[in-house]
N, C-alpha and C positions, 0 to 999 in steps of 0.2 A: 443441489448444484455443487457444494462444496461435501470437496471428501474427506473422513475424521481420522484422515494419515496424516502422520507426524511429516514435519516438512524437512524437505529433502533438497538440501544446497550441493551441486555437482559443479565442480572446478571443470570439468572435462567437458567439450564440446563433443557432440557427432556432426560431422561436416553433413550430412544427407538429411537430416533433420534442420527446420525452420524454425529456430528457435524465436519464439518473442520477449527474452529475456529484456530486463529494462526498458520494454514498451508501456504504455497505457493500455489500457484496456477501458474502453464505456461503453458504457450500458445501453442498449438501443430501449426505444418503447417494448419493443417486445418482450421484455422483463418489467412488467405492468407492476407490479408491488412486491414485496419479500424483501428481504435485506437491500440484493443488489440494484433495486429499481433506484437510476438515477446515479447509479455511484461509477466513481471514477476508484480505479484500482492499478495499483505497480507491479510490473511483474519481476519478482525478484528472482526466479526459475521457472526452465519452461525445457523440459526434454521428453524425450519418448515416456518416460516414467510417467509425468505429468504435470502440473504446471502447482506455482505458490505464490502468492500476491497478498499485497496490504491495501485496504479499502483506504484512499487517503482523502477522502471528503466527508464521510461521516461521523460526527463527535459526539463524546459522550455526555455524558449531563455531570461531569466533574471536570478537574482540573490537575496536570502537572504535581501541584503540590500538596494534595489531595491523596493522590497515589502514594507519593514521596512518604507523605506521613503513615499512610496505612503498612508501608513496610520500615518504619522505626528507623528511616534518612532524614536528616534535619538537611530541610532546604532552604535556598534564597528566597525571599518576599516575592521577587517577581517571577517566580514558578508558578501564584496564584494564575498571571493572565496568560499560560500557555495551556491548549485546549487538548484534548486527548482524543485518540481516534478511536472508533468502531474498525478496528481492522479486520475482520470475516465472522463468523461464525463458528470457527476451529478455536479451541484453546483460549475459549476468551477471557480467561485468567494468568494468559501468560502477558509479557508485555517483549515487543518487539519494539528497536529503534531503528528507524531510516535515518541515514546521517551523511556529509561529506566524510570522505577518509580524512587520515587512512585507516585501516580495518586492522589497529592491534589490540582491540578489546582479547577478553578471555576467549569469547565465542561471538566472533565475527568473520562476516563473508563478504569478500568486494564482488558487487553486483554490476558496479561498472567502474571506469576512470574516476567518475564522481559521484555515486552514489556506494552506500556498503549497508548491511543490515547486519545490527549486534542484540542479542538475547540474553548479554548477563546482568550480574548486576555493579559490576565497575564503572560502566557505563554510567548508569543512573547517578552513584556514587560522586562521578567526577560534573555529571552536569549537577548537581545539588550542590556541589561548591561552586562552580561558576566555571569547571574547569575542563568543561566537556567539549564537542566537536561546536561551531561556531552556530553551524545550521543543520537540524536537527528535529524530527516528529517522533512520537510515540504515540502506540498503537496495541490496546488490548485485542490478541485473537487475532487470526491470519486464515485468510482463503486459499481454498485447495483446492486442486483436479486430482481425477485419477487419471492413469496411462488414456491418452485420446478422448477424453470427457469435454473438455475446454474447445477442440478442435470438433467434436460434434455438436458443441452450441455455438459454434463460429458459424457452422453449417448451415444454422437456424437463424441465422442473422441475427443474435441475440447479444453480438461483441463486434465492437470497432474497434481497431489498433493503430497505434501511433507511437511511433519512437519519443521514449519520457525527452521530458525536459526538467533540470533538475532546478532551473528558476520556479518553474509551474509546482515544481514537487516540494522547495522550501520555503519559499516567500511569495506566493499566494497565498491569501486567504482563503480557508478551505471552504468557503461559501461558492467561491470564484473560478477552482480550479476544474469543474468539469469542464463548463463554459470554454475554460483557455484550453483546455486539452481541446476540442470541439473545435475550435478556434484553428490549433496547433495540424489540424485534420484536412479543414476549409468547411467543417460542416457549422451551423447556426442549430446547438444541441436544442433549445426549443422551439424551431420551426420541426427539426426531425423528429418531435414529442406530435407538435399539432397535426401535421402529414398522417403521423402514424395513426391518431385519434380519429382522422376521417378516410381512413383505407378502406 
């Protein structure tokens, strides 16, 4: 499903192209198990090239300061209780932050008015003192499309979309946020699970 191309942030629109940049993306039943069964993902790009997203409901079996430590960042005590995400299957030793702006990390990109994604490590640096963006996830590993992949499993009715919401995106509980995207949709994500179970 996900392509093992390096991901691709384009400042430039093409007006003819339907981008779902800053959308949700979930997962219908029809992605019955694998990574993305059940997951709710951001899309941080989405053009003729292809599309790049961060899975933001699946966490890992560690923690914030857990991370922190394995790269030699002395961090605050309460980075123990911030969860880390399973963000795709690409790169998943890289770590990517979703964050409010604004976007003047080293290597940051505004994805919208209130959303930006940063990939360095100042970032981390400045949230390990206390002095990072307010609200704020990280995510090992990032999902990808190639050119037209995403929009042939749209085809497949295998992806719902909805324009992010960035309350859904930092302060839900990441238990909670397919549900609210679902919600954010008008659909009841597991009545669309049980339907699908008896088609």
């Amino acid at each position: 499903m996900a392509s093992d191309s390096e991901p691709h942030m384009s400042s430039t629109s093409d007006d003819t192209f339907n981008s779902l940049r800053n959308h949700f993306l979930i997962a219908t039943p029809v992605i019955a198990d694998g990574f993305f069964n059940r997951s709710l993902t951001y899309l941080c790009e989405h053009n003729a090239s292809g599309a790049m997203g961060i899975v933001i409901n699946h966490c890992l079996d560690t923690n914030l300061s857990e991370i922190l430590k394995h790269l030699k960042i002395e961090a605050l005590p309460s980075l123990e209780d911030r969860p880390v995400l399973a963000g795709g299957p690409v790169q998943m030793d890289h770590g990517f932050v979703l964050h409010h702006g604004p976007a003047h990390w080293d290597e940051s990109t505004e994805v919208s008015q209130q959303v930006c994604l940063t990939t360095s490590r100042d970032i981390l640096l400045a949230i390990a003192s206390g002095e990072g963006p307010s609200e704020y996830l990280l995510a090992l590993g990032y999902a990808g499309w190639g050119a037209g992949q995403l929009e042939a499993e749209m085809g497949l009715n295998s992806w719902l979309t909805v324009e992010a919401d960035a309350e859904i995106l930092f302060n839900a509980p990441a238990s909670e946020r397919l549900a609210a995207a679902g919600r954010r949709l008008g659909v009841n994500i597991d009545l669309l699970s049980a339907e699908a179970g008896h088609a």
